[in-house]
C-alpha positions in Angstrom: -10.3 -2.3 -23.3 -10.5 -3.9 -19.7 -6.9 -5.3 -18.2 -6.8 -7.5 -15.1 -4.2 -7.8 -12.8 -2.6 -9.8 -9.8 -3.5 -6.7 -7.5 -1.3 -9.0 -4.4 1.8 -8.8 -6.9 3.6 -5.5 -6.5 5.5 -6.3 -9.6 1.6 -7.0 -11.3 0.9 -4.0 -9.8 3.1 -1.1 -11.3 3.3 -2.9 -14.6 -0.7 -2.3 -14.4 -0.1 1.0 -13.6 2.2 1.9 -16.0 0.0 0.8 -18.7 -3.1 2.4 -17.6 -1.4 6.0 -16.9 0.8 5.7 -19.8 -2.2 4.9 -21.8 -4.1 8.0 -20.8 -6.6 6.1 -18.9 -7.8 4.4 -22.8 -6.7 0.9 -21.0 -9.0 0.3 -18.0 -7.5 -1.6 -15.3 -9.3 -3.9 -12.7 -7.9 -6.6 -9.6 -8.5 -10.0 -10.4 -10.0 -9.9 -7.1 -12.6 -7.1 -7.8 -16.6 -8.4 -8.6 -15.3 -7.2 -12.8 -13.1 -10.2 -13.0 -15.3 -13.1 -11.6 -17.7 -12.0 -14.3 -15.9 -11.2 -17.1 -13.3 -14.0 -16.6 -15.5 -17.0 -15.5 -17.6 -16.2 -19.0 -13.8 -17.3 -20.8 -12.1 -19.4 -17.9 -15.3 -21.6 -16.4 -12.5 -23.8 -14.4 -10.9 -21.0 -13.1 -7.9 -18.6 -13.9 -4.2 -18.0 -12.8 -2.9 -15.0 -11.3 -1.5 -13.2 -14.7 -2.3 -10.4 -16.8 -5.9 -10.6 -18.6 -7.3 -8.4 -21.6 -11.0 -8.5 -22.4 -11.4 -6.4 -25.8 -14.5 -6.5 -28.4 -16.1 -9.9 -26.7 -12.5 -11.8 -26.5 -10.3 -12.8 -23.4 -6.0 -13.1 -24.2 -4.0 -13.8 -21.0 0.1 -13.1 -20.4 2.3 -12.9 -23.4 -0.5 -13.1 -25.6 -2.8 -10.4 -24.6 0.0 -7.9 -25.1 -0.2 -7.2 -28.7 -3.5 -5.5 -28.1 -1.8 -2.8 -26.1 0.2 -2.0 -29.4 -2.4 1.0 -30.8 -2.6 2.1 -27.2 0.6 2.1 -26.6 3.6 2.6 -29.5 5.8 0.9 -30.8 9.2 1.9 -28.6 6.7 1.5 -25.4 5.2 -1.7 -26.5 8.8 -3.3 -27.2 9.6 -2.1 -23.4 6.4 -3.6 -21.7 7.2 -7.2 -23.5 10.5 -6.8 -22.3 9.9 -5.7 -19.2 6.9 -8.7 -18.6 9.8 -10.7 -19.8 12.3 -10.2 -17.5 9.4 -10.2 -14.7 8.4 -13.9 -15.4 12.3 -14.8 -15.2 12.4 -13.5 -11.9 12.5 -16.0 -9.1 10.5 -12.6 -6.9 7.6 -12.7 -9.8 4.1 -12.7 -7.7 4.4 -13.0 -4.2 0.9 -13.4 -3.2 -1.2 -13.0 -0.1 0.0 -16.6 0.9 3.0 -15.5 0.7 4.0 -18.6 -2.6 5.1 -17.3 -6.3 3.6 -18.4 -9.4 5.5 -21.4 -10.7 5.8 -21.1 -14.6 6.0 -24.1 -16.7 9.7 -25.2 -18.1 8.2 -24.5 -21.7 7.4 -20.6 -20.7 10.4 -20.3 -18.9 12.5 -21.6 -22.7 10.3 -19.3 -24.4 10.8 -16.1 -22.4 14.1 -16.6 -22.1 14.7 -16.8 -25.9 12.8 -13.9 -26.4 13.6 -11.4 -24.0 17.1 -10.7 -25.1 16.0 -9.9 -28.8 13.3 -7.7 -27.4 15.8 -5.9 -25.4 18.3 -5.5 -28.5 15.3 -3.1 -29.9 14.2 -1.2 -26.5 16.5 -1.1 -23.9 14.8 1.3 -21.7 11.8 0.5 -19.3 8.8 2.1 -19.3 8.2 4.9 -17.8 6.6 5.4 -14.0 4.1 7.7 -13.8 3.6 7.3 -10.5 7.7 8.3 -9.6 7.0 11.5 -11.8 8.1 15.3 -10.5 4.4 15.9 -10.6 1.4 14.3 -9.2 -0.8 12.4 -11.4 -3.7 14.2 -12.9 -6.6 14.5 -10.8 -4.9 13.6 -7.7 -6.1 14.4 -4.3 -5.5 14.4 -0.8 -9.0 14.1 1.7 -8.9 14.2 5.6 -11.1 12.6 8.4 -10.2 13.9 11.5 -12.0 12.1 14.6 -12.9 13.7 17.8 -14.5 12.2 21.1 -17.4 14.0 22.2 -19.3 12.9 24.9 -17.8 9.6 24.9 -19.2 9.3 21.1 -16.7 9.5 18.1 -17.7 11.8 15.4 -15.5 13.0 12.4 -15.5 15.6 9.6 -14.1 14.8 6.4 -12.9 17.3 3.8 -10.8 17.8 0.8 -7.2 18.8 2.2 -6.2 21.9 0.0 -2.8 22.5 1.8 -1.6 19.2 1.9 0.2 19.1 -1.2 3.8 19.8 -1.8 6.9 20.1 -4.2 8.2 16.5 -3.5 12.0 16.2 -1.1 14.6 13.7 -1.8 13.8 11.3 0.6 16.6 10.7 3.2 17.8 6.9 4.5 19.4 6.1 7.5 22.5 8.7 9.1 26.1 7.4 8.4 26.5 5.1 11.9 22.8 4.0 11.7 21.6 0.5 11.5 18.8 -1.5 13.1 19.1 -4.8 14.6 15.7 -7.2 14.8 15.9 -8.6 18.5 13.2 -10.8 18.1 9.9 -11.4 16.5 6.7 -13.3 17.7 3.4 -14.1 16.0 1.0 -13.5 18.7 -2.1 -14.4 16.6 -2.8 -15.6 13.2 -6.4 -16.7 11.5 -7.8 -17.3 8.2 -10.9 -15.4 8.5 -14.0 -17.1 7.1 -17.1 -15.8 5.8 -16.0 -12.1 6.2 -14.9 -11.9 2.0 -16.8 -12.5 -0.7 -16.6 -16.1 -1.5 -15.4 -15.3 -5.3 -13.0 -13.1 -3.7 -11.1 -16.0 -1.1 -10.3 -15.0 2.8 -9.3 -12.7 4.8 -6.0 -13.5 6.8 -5.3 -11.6 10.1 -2.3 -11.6 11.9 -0.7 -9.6 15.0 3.4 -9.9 15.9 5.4 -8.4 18.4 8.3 -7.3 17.6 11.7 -5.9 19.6 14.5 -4.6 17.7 17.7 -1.8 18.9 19.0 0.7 16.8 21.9 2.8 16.5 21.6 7.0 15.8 24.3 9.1 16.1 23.4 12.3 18.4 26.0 15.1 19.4 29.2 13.0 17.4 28.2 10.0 19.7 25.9 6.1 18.6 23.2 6.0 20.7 21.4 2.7 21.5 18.0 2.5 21.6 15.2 -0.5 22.4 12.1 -0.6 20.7 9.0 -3.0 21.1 6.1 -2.6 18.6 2.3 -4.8 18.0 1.9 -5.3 14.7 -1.5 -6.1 13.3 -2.6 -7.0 9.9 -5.3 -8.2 8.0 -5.3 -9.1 4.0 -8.5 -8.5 2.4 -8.1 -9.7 -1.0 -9.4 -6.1 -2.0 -7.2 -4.2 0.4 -4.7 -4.8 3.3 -4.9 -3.0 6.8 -1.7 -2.9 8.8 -1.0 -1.0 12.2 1.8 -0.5 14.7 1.6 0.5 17.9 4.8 1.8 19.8 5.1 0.1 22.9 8.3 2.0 23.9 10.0 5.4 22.7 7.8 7.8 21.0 4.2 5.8 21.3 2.9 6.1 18.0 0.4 4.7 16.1 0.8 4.6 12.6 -0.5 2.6 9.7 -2.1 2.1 6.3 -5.2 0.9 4.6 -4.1 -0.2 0.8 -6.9 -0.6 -1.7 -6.7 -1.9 -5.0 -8.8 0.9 -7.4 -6.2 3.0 -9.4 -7.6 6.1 -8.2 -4.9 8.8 -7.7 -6.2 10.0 -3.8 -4.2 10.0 -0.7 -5.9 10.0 2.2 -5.5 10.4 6.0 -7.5 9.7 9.2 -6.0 11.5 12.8 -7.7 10.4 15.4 -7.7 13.7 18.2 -8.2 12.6 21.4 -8.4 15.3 24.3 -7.3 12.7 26.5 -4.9 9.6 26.4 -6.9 7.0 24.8 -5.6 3.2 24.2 -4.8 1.7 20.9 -8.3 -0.2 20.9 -10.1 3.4 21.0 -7.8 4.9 18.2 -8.7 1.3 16.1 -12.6 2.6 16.6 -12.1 6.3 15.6 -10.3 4.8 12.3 -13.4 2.8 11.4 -15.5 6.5 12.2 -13.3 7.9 9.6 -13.1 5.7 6.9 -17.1 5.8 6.7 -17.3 9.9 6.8 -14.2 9.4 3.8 -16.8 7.2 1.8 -19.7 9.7 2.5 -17.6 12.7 1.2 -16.2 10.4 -1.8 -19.8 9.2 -2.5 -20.7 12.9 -2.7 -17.8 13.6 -5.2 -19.0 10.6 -7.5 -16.3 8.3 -6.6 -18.9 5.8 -5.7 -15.9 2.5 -6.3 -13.9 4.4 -4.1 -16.8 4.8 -1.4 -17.3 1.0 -1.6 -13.9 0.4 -0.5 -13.9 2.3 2.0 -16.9 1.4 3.6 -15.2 -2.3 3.3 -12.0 -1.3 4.9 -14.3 0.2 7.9 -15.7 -3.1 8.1 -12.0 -4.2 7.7 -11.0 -2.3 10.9 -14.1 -3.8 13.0 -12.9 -7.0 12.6 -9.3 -6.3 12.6 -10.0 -4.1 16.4 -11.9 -7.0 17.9 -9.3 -9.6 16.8 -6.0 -7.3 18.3 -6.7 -8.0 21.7 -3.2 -6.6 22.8 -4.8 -3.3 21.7 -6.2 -2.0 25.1 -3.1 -2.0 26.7 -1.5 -0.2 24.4 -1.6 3.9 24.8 -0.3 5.8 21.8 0.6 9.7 21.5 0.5 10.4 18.1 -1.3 8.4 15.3 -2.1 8.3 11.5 -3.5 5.9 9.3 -2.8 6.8 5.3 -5.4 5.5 3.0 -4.5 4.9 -1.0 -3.6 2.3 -3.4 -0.4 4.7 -4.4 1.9 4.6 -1.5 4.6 6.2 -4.2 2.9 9.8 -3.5 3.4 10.0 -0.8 5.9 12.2 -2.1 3.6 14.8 -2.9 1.7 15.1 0.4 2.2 16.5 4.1 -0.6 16.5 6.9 -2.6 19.5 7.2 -0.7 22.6 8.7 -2.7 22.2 11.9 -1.9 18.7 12.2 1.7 18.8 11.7 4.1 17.3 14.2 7.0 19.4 14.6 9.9 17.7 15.4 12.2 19.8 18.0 15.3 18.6 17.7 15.3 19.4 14.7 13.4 22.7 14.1 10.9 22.1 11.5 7.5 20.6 10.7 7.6 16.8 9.9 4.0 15.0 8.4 5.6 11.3 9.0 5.2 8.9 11.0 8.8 8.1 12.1 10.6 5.3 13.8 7.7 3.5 13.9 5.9 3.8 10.8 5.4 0.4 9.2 2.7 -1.7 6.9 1.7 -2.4 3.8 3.8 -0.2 0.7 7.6 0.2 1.6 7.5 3.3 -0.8 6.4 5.2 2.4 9.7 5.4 3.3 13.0 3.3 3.3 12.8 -0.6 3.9 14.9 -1.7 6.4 16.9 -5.1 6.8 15.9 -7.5 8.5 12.6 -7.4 9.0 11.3 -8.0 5.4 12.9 -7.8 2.0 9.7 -5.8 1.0 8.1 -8.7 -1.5 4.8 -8.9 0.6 4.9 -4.5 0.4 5.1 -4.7 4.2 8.1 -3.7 5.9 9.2 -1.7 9.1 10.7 1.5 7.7 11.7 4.7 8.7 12.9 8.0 7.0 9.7 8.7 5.6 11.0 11.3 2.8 9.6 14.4 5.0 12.9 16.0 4.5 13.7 16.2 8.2 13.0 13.3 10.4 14.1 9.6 11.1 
């Protein structure tokens, strides 16, 4: 049984998830973006389809409300009552499916009547959601944390890649802002913004790009007192409809880079590229090293027999190509420290630290810290805590900070 879903929807997203983990993997699940869906769903829909749930099972093609009864053997009955619910209450949402563009689904009057009738008797029988695998104590089975770290040598970037065994961790209760703390946007600028053609597959849409600057102030309490501080960061993005790549570069305070690359394959790996310079090297050169490392990832994945997961990131290379020449604000940028987290599971984050000889320790506060804080921002708020104003988190892009390391802000 093959399930396609809105893989631009976060709320398609971890419905999709829940079903496939809670199914034990029985229920395969694919984007409607991916080269699966075009053919499988063009065969059924030859004038096209909307962004909703799909089932293909024994040579026949449900969509929404209607494909959910096959889930039933899969499934249960107390789970199944919970998923209708929950897709229920979803399509009642004025929040369902914000898309890459950025507009929501609208749902005839005569779905709307018919959810609404029905939603409250389904939750009279199940009044509990389903389950999250993916907020669990434990990792998901199989999961797995890779590394690419990328050196220059001889004015040539070169990486290793391997499989991070001490990068796993009991998850910590991730911490929000210090009583006293708030943030303040300043101001916010699109620099650049493009609808890139011919670099997707032409069943698959665009590729939008864009770059903001943005200045906000913030307020931390240090030694009993609020301190002030400015911040200015570039923001780059590009939204591939089979992943997203978002950076930010500190321009003031700590000069960080940090970022990630989101992909669409339900594939429980969390992975990083560090980019190890031996001397200070400008945003544009960190941009390069990432596309070094996502390539030696896809080799080592390739190796392992993840050969969807190699695709995609051999894509999201390309990705950062087109994404460095296109962030021209990029050489005059010099960050410090950097990271660039790769997965389509920003939620385990939980689970994962860098490696012990990449650590950041943070001094002020005495320990180790694997986040990227202050500055940390793109695509998945689940990397830490969402902060007002700067996006309510609908697009899964959002300036954040308190990244759930235990220790930092």
């Amino acid at each position: 049984m093959l399930l396609f879903y809105d893989s631009k929807c976060s709320i398609c997203r971890t419905l999709a998830y829940k079903i496939h983990f809670l199914t034990e993997k029985n229920v395969e699940i694919q984007s409607l973006y991916s080269s699966e869906a075009e053919e499988a769903l063009s065969r059924h829909y030859p004038n096209g389809w909307e962004h909703d749930f799909y089932i293909v099972h024994n040579g026949t093609c449900r969509k929404g409300l209607r494909a959910l009864p096959s889930l039933m053997r899969s499934l249960g009955l107390k789970r199944m009552a919970s998923l209708v619910a929950e897709y229920g209450s979803y399509k009642l949402s004025p929040k369902t499916c914000n898309h890459a563009n950025g507009n929501g689904v609208v749902q005839p009057k005569r779905n709307f009547l018919k959810l609404a009738a029905m939603t409250p008797l389904i939750y009279g029988f199940s009044r509990v959601r389903l389950d999250n695998p993916l907020e669990g104590e434990t990792p998901l089975q199989g999961f797995g944390v890779h590394v690419a770290e990328v050196e220059k040598v001889g004015g040539e970037l070169r990486a290793r890649a391997y499989l991070c065994t001490d990068c796993q961790r009991t998850p910590v209760e991730e911490k929000g802002l210090p009583p006293g703390a708030a943030k303040r946007l300043l101001d916010r600028t699109v620099i650049a913004q493009d609808s890139i053609n011919g670099y997707a597959a032409k069943a698959q849409g665009l590729a939008n790009f864009k770059v903001e600057r943005i200045e906000y102030e913030r307020d931390l309490p240090r030694n009993g007192v609020l301190v002030t501080e400015r911040r200015l960061i570039h923001s780059a993005m590009l939204d591939h409809p089979r992943y997203n790549l978002s950076v930010n570069v500190s321009e003031t305070g700590e000069r960080m880079l940090a970022g990630m690359a989101r992909h669409d394959l339900p594939i429980p790996t969390l992975d990083y590229v560090i980019f190890r310079p031996d001397v200070e090297e400008d945003a544009a050169t960190h941009l390069a090293a990432y596309q070094v490392g996502l390539r030696e990832l896809a080799k080592l994945h390739r190796k392992a027999g993840r050969q969807a997961l190699a695709r995609v990131y051999a894509e999201m290379a390309e990705g950062f190509a087109e994404l460095t020449k296109r962030f021209d604000g990029a050489q005059g940028l010099w960050p410090l420290e950097n990271e660039i987290v790769v997965t389509s599971m920003p939620e385990l984050m939980r689970f994962v630290q860098r490696p012990e000889h990449l650590q950041k320790v943070d001094k002020a506060a005495g320990c180790n810290c694997s986040c990227s804080c202050a500055t940390c921002c793109g695509c998945g708020c689940s990397i830490g805590i969402c902060v007002e104003p700067f996006s309510p988190c609908g697009c899964d892009c959002c300036v954040s900070c308190g990244c759930g390391c235990g220790c930092c802000l």
